[in-house]
Each structure stands twice: as C-alpha cells, then as structure tokens.
C-alpha positions as CSV (number, residue, x, y, z in Angstrom):
1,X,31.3,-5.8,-2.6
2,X,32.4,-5.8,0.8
3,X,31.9,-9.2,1.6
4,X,33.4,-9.9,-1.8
5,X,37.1,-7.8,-0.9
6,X,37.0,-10.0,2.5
7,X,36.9,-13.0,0.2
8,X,40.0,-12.1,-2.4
9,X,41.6,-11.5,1.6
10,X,41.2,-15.0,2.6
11,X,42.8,-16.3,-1.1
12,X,45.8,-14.3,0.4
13,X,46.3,-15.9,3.6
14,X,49.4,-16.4,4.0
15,X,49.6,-18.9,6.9
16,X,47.0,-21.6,8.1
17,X,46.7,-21.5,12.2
18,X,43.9,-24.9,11.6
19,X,46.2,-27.2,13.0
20,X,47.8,-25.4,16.0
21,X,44.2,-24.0,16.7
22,X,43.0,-27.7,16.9
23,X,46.1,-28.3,19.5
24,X,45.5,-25.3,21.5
25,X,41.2,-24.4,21.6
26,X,40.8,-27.6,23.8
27,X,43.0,-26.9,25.9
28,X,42.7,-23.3,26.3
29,X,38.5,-24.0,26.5
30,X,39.4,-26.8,29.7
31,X,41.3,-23.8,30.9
32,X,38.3,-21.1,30.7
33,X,35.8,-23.9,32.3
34,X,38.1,-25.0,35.3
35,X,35.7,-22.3,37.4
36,X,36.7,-19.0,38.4
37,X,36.4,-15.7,36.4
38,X,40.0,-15.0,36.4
39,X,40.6,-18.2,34.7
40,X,38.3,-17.0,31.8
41,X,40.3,-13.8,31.6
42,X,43.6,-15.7,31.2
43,X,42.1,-18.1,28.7
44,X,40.9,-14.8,26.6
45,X,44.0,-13.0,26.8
46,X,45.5,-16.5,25.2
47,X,43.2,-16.6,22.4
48,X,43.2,-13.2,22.1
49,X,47.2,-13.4,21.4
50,X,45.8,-16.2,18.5
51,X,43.2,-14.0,16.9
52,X,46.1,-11.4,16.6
53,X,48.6,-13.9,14.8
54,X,45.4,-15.5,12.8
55,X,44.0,-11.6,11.5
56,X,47.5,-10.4,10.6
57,X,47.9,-13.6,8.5
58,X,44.0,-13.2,7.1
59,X,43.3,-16.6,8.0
60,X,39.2,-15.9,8.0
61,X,38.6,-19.6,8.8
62,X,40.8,-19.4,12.2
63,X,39.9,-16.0,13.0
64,X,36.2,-16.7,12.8
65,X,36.5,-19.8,15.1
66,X,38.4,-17.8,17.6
67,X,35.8,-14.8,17.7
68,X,33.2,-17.1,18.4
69,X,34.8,-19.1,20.6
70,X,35.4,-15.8,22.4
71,X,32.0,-14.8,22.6
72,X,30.8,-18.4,23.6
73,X,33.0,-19.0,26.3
74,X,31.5,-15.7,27.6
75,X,27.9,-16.7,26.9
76,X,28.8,-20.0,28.8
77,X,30.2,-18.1,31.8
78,X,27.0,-15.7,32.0
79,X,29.5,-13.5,31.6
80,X,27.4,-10.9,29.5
81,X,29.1,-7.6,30.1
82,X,32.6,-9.2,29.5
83,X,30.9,-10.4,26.3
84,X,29.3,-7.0,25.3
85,X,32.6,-5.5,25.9
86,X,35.0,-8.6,23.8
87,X,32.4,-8.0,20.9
88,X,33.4,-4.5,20.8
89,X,37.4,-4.8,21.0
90,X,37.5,-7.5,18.5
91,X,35.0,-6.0,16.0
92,X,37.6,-2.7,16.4
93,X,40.9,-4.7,16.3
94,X,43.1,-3.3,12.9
95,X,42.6,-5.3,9.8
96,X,39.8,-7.1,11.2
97,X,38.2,-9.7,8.9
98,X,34.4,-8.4,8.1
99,X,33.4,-11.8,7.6
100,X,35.0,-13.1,10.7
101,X,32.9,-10.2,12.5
102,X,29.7,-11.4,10.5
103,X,29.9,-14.4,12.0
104,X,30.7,-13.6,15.2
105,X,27.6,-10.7,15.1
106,X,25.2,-13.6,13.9
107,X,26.4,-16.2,16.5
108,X,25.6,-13.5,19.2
109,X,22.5,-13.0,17.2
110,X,21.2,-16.2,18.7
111,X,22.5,-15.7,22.2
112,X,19.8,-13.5,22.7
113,X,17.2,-15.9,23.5
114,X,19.4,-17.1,26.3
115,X,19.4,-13.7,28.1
116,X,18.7,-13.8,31.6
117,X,16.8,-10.6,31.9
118,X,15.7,-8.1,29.6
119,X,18.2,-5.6,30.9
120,X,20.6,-8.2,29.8
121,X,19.3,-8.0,26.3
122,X,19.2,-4.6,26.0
123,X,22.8,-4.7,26.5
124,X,23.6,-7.4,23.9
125,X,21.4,-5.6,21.3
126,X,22.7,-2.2,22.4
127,X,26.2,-3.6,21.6
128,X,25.1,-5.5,18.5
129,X,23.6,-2.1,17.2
130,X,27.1,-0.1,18.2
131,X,29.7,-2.6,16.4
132,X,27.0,-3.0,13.2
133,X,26.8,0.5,12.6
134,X,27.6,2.4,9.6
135,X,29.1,-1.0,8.2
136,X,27.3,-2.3,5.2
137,X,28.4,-6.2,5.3
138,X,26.3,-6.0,8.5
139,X,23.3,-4.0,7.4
140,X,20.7,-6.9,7.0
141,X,22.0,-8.3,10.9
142,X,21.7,-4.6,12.2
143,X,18.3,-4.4,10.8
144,X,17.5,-8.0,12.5
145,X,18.7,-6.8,15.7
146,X,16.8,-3.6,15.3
147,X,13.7,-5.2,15.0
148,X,14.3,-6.9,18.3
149,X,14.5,-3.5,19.8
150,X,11.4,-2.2,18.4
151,X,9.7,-5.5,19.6
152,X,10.8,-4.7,23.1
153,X,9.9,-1.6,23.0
154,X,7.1,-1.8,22.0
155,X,6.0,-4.9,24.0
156,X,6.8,-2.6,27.2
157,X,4.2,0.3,26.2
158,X,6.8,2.8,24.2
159,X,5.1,2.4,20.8
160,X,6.3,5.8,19.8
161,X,10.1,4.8,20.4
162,X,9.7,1.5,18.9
163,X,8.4,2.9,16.0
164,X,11.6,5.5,15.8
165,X,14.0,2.8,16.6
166,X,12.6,0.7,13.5
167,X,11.9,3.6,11.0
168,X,15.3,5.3,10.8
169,X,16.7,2.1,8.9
170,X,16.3,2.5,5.3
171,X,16.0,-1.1,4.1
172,X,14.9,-0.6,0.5
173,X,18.9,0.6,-0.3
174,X,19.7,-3.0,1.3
175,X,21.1,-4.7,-1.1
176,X,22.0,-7.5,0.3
177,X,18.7,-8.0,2.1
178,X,16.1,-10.6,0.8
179,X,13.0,-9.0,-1.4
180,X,10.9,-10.9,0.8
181,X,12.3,-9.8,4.6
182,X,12.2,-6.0,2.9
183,X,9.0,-5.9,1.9
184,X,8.0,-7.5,5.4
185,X,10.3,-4.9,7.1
186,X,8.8,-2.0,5.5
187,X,5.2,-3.5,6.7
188,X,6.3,-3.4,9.6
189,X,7.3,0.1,10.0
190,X,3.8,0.9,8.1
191,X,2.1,-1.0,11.1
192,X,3.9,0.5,13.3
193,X,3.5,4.0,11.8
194,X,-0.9,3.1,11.9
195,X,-0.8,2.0,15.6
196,X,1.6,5.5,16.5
197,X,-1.4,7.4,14.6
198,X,1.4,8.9,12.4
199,X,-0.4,8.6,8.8
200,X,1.8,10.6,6.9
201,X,5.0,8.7,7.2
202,X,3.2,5.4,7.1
203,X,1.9,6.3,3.7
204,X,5.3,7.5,2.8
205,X,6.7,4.4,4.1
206,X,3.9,2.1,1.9
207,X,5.2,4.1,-1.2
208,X,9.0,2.4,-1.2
209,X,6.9,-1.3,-1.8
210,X,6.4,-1.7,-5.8
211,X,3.0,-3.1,-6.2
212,X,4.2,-4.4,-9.5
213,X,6.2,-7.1,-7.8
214,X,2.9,-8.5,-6.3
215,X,1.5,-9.1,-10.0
216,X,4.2,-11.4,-11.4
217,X,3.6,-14.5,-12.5
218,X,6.0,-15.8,-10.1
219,X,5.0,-13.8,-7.4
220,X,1.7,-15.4,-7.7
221,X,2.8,-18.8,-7.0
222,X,4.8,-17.9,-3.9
223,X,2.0,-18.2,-1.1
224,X,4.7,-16.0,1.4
225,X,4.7,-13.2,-1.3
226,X,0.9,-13.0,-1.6
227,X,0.2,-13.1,2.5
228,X,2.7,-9.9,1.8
229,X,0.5,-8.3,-0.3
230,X,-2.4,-9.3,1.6
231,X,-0.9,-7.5,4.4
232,X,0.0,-4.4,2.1
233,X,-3.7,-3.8,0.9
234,X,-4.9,-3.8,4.6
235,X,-2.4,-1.1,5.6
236,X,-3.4,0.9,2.7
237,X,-7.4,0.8,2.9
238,X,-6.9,1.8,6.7
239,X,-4.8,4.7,5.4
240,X,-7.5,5.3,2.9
241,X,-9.8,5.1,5.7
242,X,-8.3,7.5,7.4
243,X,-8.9,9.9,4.8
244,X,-12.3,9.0,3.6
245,X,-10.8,8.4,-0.1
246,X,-13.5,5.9,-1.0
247,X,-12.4,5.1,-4.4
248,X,-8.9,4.2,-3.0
249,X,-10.7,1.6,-0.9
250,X,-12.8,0.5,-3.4
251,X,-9.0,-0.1,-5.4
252,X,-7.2,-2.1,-3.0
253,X,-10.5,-4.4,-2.2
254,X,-10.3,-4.6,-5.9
255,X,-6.4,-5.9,-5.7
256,X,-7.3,-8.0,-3.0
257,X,-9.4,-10.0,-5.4
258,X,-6.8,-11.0,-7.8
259,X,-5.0,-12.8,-4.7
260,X,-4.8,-16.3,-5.3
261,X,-6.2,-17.6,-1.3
262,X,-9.1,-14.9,-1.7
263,X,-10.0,-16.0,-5.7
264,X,-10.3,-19.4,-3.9
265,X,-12.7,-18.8,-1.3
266,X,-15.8,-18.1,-2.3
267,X,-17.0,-16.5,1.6
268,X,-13.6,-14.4,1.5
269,X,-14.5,-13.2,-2.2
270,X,-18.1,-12.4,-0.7
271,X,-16.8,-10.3,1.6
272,X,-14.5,-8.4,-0.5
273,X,-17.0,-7.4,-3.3
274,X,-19.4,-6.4,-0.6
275,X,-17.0,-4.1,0.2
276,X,-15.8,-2.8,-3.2
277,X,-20.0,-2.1,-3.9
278,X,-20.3,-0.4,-0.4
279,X,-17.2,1.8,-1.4
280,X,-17.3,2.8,-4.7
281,X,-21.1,3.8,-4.3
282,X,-19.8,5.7,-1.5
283,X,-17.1,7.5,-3.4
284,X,-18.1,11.0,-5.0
285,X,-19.1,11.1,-8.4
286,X,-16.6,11.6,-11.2
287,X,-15.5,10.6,-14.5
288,X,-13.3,8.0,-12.7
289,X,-16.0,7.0,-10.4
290,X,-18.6,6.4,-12.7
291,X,-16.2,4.1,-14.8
292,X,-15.5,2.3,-12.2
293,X,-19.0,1.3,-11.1
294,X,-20.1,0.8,-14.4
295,X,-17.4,-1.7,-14.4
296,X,-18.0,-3.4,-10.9
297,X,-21.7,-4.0,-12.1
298,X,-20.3,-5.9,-15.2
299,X,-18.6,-8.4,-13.1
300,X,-20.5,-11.7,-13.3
301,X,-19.6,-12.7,-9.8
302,X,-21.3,-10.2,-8.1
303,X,-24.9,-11.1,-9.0
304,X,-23.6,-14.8,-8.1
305,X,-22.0,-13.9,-4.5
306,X,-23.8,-10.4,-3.5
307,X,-27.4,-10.3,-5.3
308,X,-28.4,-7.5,-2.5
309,X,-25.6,-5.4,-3.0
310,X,-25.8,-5.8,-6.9
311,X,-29.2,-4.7,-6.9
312,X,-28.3,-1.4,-5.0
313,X,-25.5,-0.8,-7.3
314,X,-27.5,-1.1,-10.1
315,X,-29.7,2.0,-8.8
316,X,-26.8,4.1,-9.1
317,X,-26.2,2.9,-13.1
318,X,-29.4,3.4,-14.0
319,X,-30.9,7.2,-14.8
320,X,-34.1,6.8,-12.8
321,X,-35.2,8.3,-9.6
322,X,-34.3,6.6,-6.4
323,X,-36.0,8.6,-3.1
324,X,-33.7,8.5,-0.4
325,X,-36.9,7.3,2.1
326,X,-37.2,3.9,-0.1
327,X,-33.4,3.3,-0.4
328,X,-33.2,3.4,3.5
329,X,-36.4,1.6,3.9
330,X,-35.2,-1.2,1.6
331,X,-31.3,-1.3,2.7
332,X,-30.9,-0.2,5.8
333,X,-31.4,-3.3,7.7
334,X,-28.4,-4.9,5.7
335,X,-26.2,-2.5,5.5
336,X,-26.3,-1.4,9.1
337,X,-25.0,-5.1,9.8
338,X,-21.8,-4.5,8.3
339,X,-19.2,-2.7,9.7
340,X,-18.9,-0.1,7.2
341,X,-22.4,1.4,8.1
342,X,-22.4,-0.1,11.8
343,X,-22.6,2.2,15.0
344,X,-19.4,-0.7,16.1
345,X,-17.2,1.2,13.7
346,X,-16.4,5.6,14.6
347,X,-17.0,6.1,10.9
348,X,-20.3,4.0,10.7
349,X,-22.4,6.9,11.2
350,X,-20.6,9.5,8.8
351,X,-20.7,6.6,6.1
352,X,-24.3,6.0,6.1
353,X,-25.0,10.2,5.9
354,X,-22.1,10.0,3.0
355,X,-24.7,7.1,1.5
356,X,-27.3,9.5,1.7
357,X,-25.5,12.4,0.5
358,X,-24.6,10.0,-2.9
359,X,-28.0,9.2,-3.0
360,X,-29.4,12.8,-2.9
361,X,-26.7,13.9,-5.9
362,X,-27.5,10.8,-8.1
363,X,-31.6,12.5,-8.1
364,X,-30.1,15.9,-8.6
365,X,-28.1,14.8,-11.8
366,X,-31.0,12.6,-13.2
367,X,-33.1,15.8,-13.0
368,X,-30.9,17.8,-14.6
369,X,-30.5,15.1,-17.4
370,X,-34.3,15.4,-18.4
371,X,-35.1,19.1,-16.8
372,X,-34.4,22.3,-18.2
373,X,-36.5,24.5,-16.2
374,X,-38.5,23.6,-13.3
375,X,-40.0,24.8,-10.4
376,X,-38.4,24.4,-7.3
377,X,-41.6,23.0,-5.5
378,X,-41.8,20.0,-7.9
379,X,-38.0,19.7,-7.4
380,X,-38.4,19.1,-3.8
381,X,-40.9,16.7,-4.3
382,X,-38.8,15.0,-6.5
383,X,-35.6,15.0,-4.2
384,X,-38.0,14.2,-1.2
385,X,-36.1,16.9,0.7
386,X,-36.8,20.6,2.1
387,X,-36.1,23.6,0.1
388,X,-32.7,24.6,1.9
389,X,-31.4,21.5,1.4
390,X,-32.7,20.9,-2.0
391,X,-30.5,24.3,-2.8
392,X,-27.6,23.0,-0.5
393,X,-27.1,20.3,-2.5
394,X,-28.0,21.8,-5.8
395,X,-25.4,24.2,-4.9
396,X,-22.7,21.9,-4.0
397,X,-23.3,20.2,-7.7
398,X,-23.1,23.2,-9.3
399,X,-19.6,24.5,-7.6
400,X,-18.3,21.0,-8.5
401,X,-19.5,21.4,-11.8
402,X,-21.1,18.4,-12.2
403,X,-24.4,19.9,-13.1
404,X,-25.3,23.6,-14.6
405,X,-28.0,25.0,-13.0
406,X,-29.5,28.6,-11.8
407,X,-31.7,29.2,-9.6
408,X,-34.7,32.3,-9.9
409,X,-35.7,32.7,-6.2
410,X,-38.2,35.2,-6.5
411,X,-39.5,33.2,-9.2
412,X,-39.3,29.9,-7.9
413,X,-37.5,28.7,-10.7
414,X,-34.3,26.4,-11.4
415,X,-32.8,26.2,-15.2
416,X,-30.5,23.4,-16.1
417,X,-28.4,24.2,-18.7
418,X,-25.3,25.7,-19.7
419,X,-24.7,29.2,-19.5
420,X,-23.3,30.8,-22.6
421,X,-21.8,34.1,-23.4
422,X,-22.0,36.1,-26.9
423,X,-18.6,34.0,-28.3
424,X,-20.4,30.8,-27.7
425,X,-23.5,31.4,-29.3
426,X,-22.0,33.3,-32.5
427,X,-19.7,30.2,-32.7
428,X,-22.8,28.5,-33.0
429,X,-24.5,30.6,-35.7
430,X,-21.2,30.0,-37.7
431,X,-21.0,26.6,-37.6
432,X,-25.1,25.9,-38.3
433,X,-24.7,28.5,-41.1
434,X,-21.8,26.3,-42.4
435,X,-23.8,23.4,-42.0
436,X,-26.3,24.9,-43.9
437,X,-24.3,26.6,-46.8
438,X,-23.7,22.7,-46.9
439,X,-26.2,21.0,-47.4
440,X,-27.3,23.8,-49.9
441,X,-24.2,22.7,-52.3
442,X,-25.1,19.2,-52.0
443,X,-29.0,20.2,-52.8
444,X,-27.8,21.7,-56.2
445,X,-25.3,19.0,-56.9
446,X,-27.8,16.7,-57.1
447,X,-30.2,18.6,-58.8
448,X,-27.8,19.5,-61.6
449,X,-26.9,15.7,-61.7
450,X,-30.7,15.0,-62.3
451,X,-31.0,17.6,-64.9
452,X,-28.4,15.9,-66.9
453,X,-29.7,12.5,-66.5
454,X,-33.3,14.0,-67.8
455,X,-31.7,15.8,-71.0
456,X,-29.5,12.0,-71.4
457,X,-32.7,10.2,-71.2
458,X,-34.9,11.6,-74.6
459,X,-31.6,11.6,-77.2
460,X,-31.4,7.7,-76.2
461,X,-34.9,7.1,-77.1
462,X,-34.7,8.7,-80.2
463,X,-31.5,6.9,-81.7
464,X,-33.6,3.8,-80.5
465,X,-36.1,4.5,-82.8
C-alpha cells in the first residue's frame, strides 16, 4: 500500500525537471570531481537545491536520480561519513518520495562491498538500519541489511549478538518479502538460535514455517524450495535431539524421504531409513509408536536398501523373546559404526543404554501377553537380568501402564492381569447372565419351531394317502 500511494504521487507530478536535470547533473558531477572536498560540498548543496524543487513537484523519476547521485558522488569521493550523514537528511526531508528513498537505500545496499574497512561498514549499515526503521516500504531492505549485521557479528566471535540483531525482525508479517527469502530468513535465525544453544526460541522460531508449503505440488518441482526444506528437517531433528524425542526424529527422517533429491539417491535414501529404524525402535513404546513401526517394517524399500536394520526391526514386531545378551552380540558391531550409537557422538552412549532399555520392556510385555502368574526366578531367566532390575523395569511398565502386574515378594510371585474391584466384576456377572438369559430364548425358539414342524409333518402324510 505504501509503495502503491507513492505511485498515485508520481501520476500527480506536476512538473518534469528530466530535461534541466540532463543540462545540469553533468555539469554539477565535473564540478564535484574537479578534486577538493569543498568542491563536493558546493556541488551537493546544488543538487540539494534540485531535489528540493524535484520533491515538492513529486517528480519520483528526477528525485530518485538526484538521491543517488548524491550518495554516489559520496561513495566516489570515499567520502563515507558525508554519505552516512546525506542518507539521513534526504531520507528525513518533508514529503519525501518513499520510492525515491527505496532506491536510494538499495543503491547504498550495494556500496557496501566497496567499504574500506569494516568500521566503515558498520557505519553504512548502522545508517541503513536508522533511516529503514519503522518504515514498511523498506522492511524487506532493512531485513537484508540486518542480515549483514548478524553476519558480521557473528563472523567476529559475538554469536549471541548476532543472533539478537537478526531475531528481533519479524519477517513472517513481511508482506512484501519473497516466500522463499522468508523461509530462508527464518532458517537462519533457527541456526542461529542452535549454535547460541538457545532451544527454546529456535523451536519457537521453526513454528512460524508451514510445513504444508513444502508438500505442494509446485513446491516439489522448485529444487530452491526443497534444499529449504532439507534444511528445515535438519534444524528440527537436532532440536529433537536435544530433547531425546525419538519419535520426532524418526518423523522428520520420515519427511526427508519424500524430498525429491533424497527419493533419487539410492545411498542418501540408505542412510535416511537407517536412521528412521534406529529411531523409532528407540522411541518409547505407545499406541503411536507401535503404529508407526508396524508401518516402517511395511515399507518395501527397507528390506531392499537396509536388510540388517529390517531384520532388527522385525524383532521388535514380532511377540517372541529377544535376550538383550544376543541382540548386542548380533548388532552391536553395526550399530556402534553409526553415529547414532558411536562413542564420536555425546549421546552415543545414552542411545545404546536407551536400545537396551527398549529391548528389556519389549521381553517384559511379551511375558505379560502369555503369563498370568509366574515366579519371579523364571522371570529373570527370561529377561536375562537380576532381580532388582527385573522389578525396576517391571515397575516402570506398570506406572506407565503399559502392562498390569503385581508383585508377591514374600512369595516370589508376579501376576499379570488387571486388577478389578467389586463394580467391575458384578458388571461382568450382568452382562454373562444376559448373555445367557440369551441364548436360553434362542434355545426355546428353536425348539418350539421344531415342535411345530414335527406336529406339520404326520397331517401331510395322511392327506397323501
């Protein structure tokens, strides 16, 4: 809208300054060139007398040439502060066109990477941030220059300023900026949010991006869009990571796979489905979690790209026994090479104890699927573990309520089961007896029936006779 009432301002100009400017800019640019900073002044106090003449008559064409000629004449000089200080008095001036100080703001834009120092482009941004702020027609080349700054910053060793610098821009209420540079400028602030160790605003941050907009049909055919969502999915299985939230990692390895460049490549789709099996195995068990790997293990691919891998996730679909001591024996080897279970990664360790803990829980659930009492000593046999941590986990289970179970110390015994009060077992009675009253009615429906059909059956013989 803004740049919009600037445009119904140049339909109202009421005088065109194109030809006197054409007369006057060469000879007021010889002037500034001749050597000698006063020079420069006097040939910016001439056009500044133009720009005056040009604004109040809302020539945007005119104006915009002198603001940039301004600025340039400046640049050329190496002039910067005189610049910095111009950029502000003409970007201040009454009436001033907002597309003439567009312009301008962009052409200085690209005098940055003709700084002499970087104190000297500190300045230029500094200024660049002053005269863009609060103005909307300028947002997307505030948040440009912004991102400059952070770079700096950052670059010299102040990641937590560079990261405050870029994250006070909101640039999802942009509207002028690109889908594209907004999802790319929100990554950015996630990255930077990771590095900084500040989780909870990064996953804040990764909320404003619509994953729905990676999933269109056209999205999918624009390679820049899906190296976007590449990027997205990374930032958020380190912030799963961070958590240990298994499943979500499992999820966005799972997204990753309906990228075009990963679908392609059969090592990068290796990879990736490695992953998903380590994760989801690794996530605790749930309604949600058992789907889920009941689903993986349906995937053709996997036996085709990760036989080892399927055949460990098959031990966790299937309700057999698995000992912990002939999981490691068999696995261990391969999954210590990855970096999920490597010592190379902090988490490698606590991953390979969460395997085991998994492991341990999928034995105590197949027990209690074909137990309903049994001694504890034949439990830790089965488990292969020690009685306190036979009753640890067995415990744990039972507080997560995904098994029943109570265990008789003194007796040595654990019941599976579900423990039910008087309500629950006179509900019972009441429904079995009104099974039974039932069946009883059906019983003597038929038998009446049958009667009928016998006293039917000797009349017809003897009217056949």
């Amino acid at each position: 809208m803004a740049e919009g009432g600037a445009e119904r301002e140049v339909l109202k100009a009421e005088k065109d300054y194109t030809e006197q400017l054409d007369k006057e800019l060469p000879e007021i640019i010889a002037l500034a060139k001749s050597g000698g900073g006063l020079n420069l002044q006097q040939a910016i106090e001439k056009l500044t007398v133009l720009e005056k003449q040009t604004r109040q008559a809302s020539d945007l064409p005119s104006t915009t040439r002198i603001l940039e000629t301004i600025v340039t004449l400046c640049k050329e000089a190496g002039d910067w502060n005189l610049m910095n200080e111009n950029i502000q008095i003409l970007s201040k001036k009454h009436g001033q066109l907002k597309i003439a100080i567009t312009k301008m703001v962009q052409l200085v834009m690209k005098f940055l990477s003709e700084t002499p120092s970087i104190e000297t482009k500190l300045s230029v941004i500094d200024t660049l941030r002053t005269v863009t702020e609060g103005k909307i027609f300028v947002e997307v080349e505030r948040a440009r220059v912004t991102r400059e700054l952070s770079a700096i910053k950052k670059a010299q060793g102040n990641l937590g300023e560079a990261k405050n610098v870029l994250c006070e821009l909101q640039v999802e209420t942009f509207g002028s900026m690109d889908r594209k540079e907004k999802t790319d400028f929100i990554l950015l602030q996630v990255g930077l949010c990771i590095e900084h160790g500040d989780y909870g605003q990064a996953l804040v941050l990764s909320r404003k991006i619509s994953t729905k907009w990676f999933n269109t049909e056209v999205s999918r055919k624009d390679e820049e869009i899906m190296n976007l969502k590449l990027r997205f999915y990374e930032q958020q299985i380190q912030l799963a990571k961070q958590e240990s939230n298994y499943l979500e990692v499992c999820k966005h390895y799972r997204a990753i796979l309906d990228t075009p460049s990963v679908a392609a490549d059969d090592e990068k789709l290796r990879v990736t489905y490695e992953r998903i099996v380590y994760y989801v195995i690794l996530a605790p068990y749930d309604n949600e979690q058992s789907d889920l790997l009941h689903r993986i293990h349906a995937d053709p691919n996997l036996l085709r790209l990760v036989p080892q891998q399927e055949t460990l996730l098959k031990l966790f679909t299937i309700i057999e026994l698995m000992p912990w001591s002939r999981v490691a024996q068999r696995f261990e080897s391969m999954l210590r090479a990855t970096e999920v279970f490597g010592v190379d990664d902090p988490q490698g360790p606590r991953r390979w104890e969460d395997l085991r803990k998994r492991v341990i829980e999928h034995n105590v659930r197949v027990v209690a699927k074909y137990y309903t009492r049994i001694r504890m000593d034949r439990l830790k046999t089965l488990l292969d573990l020690d009685e306190d941590e036979t009753e640890t986990y067995l415990s744990k289970l039972v507080c997560e309520k995904t098994v029943n179970a109570k265990i008789d110390r003194p007796a040595g015994i654990v019941t599976f089961g579900t423990a039910r009060d008087a309500d629950d077992v006179l509900n019972e009675w009441s429904g079995n007896m009104k099974s039974l009253l039932g069946l009883l009615e059906r019983i003597d429906h038929l038998i009446t029936k049958e009667e009928m059909m016998a006293n039917i059956a000797p009349k017809q013989k003897g009217k056949g006779k």
